[in-house]
C-alpha positions as semicolon CSV with decimal commas, in nm:
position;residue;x (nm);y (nm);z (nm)
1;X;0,000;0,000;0,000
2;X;0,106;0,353;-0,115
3;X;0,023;0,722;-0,074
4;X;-0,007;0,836;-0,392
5;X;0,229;1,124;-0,465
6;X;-0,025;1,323;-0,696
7;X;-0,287;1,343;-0,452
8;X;-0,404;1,692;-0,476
9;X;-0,693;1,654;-0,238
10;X;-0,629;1,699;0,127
11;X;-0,901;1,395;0,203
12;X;-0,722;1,188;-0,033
13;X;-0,377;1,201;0,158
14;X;-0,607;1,142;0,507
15;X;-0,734;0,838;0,383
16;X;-0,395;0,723;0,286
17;X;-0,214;0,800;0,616
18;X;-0,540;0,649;0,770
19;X;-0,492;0,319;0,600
20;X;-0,191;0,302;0,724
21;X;-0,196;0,344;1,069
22;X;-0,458;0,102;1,048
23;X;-0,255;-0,165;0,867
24;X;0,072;-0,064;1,161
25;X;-0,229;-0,136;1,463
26;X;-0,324;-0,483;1,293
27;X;0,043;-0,611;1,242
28;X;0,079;-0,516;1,619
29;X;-0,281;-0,697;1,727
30;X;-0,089;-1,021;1,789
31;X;0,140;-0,802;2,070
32;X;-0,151;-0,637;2,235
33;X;-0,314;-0,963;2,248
34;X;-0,043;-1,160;2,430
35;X;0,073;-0,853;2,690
36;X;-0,226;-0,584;2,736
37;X;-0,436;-0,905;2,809
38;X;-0,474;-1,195;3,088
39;X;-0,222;-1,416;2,859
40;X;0,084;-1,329;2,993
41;X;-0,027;-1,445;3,341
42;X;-0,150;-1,755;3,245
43;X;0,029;-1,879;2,996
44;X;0,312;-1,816;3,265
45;X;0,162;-1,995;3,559
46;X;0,067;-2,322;3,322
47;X;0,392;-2,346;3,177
48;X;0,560;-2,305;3,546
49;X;0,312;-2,627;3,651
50;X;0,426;-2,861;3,404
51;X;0,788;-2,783;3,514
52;X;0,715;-2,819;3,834
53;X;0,534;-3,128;3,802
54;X;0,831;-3,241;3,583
55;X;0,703;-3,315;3,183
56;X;0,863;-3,039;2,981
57;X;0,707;-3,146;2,693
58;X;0,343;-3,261;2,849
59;X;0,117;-3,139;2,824
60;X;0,282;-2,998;2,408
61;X;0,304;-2,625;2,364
62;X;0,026;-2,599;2,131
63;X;-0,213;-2,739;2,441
64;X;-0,083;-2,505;2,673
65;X;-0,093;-2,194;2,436
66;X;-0,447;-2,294;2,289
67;X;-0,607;-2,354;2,706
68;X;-0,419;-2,020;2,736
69;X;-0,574;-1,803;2,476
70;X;-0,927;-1,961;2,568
71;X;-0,889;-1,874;2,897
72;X;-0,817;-1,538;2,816
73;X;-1,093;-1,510;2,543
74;X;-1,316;-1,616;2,851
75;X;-1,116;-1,341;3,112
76;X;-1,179;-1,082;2,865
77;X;-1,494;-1,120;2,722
78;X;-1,669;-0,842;2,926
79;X;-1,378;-0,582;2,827
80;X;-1,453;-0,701;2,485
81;X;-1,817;-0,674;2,524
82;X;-1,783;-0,309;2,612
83;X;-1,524;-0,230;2,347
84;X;-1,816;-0,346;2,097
85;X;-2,086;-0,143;2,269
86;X;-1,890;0,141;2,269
87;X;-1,687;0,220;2,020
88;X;-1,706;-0,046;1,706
89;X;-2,135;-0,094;1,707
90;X;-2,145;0,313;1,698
91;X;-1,864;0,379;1,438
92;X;-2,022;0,127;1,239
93;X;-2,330;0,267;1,202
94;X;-2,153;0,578;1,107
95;X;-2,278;0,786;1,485
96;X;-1,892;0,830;1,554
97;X;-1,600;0,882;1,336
98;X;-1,234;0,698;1,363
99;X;-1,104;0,919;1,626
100;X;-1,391;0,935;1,891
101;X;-1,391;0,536;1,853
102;X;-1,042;0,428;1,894
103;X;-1,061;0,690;2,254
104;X;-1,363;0,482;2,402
105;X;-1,223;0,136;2,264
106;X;-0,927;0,228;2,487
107;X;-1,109;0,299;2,802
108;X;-1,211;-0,073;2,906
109;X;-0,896;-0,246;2,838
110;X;-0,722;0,078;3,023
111;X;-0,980;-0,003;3,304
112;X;-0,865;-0,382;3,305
113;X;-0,499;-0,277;3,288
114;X;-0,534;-0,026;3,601
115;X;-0,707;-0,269;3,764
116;X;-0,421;-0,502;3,781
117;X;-0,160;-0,288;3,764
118;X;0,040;-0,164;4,115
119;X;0,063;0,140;4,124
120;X;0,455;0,098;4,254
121;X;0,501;-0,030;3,886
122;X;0,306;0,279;3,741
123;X;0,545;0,513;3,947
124;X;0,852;0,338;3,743
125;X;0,748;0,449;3,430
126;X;0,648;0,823;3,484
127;X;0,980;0,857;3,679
128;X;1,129;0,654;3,416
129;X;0,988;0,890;3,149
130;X;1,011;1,177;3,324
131;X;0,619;1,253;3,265
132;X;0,415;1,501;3,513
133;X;0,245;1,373;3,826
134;X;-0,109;1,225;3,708
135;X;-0,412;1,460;3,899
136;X;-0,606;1,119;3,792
137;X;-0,606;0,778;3,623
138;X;-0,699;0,944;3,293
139;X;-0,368;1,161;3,294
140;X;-0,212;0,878;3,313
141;X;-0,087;0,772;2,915
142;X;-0,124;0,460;2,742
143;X;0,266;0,423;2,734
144;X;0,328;0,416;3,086
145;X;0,070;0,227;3,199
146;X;0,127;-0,050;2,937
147;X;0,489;-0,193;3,061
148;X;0,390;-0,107;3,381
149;X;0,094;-0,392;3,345
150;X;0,330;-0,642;3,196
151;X;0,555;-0,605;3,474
152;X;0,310;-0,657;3,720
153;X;0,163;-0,930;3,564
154;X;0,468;-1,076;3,537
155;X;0,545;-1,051;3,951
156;X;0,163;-1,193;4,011
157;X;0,282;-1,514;3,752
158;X;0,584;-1,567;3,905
159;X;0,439;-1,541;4,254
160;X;0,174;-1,824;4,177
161;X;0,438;-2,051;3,974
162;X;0,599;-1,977;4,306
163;X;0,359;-2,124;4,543
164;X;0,256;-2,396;4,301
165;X;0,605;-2,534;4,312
166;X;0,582;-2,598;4,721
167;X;0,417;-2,930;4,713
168;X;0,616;-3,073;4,437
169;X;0,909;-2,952;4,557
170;X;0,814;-3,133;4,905
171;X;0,759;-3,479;4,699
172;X;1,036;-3,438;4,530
173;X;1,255;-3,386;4,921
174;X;1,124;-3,680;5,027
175;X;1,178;-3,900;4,776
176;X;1,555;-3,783;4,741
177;X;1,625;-3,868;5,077
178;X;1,460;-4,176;5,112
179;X;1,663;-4,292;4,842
180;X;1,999;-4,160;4,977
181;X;1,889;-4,327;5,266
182;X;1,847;-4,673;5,077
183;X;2,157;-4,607;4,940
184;X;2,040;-4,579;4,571
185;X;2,190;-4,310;4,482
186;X;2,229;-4,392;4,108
187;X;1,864;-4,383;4,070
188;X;1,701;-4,045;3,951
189;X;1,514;-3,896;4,200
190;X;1,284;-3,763;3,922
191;X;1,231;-4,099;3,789
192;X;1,042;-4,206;4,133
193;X;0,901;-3,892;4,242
194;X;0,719;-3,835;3,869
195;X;0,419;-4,088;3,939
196;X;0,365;-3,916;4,296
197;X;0,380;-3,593;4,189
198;X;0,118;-3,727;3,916
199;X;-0,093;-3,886;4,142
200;X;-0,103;-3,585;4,405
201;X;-0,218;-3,359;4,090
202;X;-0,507;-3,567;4,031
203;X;-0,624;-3,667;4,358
204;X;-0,632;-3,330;4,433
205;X;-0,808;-3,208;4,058
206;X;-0,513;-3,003;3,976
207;X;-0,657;-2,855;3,683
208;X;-1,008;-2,764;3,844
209;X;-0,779;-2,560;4,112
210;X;-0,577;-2,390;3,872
211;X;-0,762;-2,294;3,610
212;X;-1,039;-2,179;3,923
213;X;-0,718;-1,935;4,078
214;X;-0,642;-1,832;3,722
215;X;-0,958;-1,663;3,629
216;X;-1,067;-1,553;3,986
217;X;-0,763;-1,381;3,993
218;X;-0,859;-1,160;3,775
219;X;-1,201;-1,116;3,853
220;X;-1,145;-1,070;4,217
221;X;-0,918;-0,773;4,144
């Protein structure tokens, strides 16, 4: 796609330069949906279970990434509910133009990101960036308080991976020192403790719980 260099008419060169930052916010739509979202969370705090529970490769990638983004299509479904409402239903029908709708598209998923977002991290970035002290929330620009959700999200994933770890760790203590203490030493602890820590998942419906602290972890925010 090109602006046409003989373009004469000022609406002509807008529609050009329109088209374009459209095309630029659709090659980025695969960013914004893993970071400004509830994917970076849990697609974290799944792939930190299966380590802990010790299959690298089970359950496969394209499992965890797929339960991942339906989980977050699920998360998100009222922020995209609103977006609709808002801003795409009217400038479809032509009651708002481009500008007006992209401002109130912003305003739910800005609400989710404050939401979730400490306000320690939000500090970072205006120092950071040397911006103004916000008088409110709505002072506060889409730049800063962007990385400053990631990076929160990424404590609040690491602090759940954190505390999921715990009990396999424990299984995994135990069964290294009851075989040092049998003297087989050259025998993996891994290898024994794998079918425990298996067992433990399921007795206790490991998925059920996770999944359940996943999603109410946002919506308890």
């Amino acid at each position: 796609m090109t602006i046409d260099p003989q373009a004469s008419e000022p609406q002509q060169v807008t529609s050009g330069v329109k088209l374009l930052v459209l095309m630029t916010v659709l090659s980025l739509a695969p960013a914004v949906l893993i970071l400004a979202t509830s994917f970076t969370r849990i697609v974290i705090v799944l792939s930190m279970l299966r380590s802990a529970i010790g299959t690298p490769s089970v359950p496969p990638n394209q499992v965890l990434i797929g339960l991942s983004l339906l989980l977050t299509f699920f998360i998100m479904s009222p922020v995209y509910k609103q977006m609709d409402e808002q801003a795409v239903q009217p400038f479809l029908a032509g009651q708002i133009d481009q500008e007006t709708a992209f401002t109130r598209a912003q305003k739910p998923i800005r609400e989710f990101m404050f939401d979730q977002t400490r306000e320690k991290d939000i500090q970072l970035f205006l120092d950071l960036g040397n911006a103004p002290q916000p008088a409110t929330l709505d002072d506060i620009p889409t730049i800063t308080l962007f990385p400053a959700f990631v990076i929160s999200e990424l404590r609040t994933a690491f602090t759940m991976g954190f505390v999921i770890y715990l009990p396999f760790l424990v299984i995994d203590l135990v069964v290294s020192s009851i075989l040092l203490s049998m003297g087989m030493m050259m025998l993996p602890p891994s290898l024994v403790s794998l079918p425990f820590k298996l067992l433990l998942f399921v007795m206790v419906d490991g998925w059920y719980l996770i999944v359940r602290s996943l999603v109410l972890s946002f919506m308890g925010s």
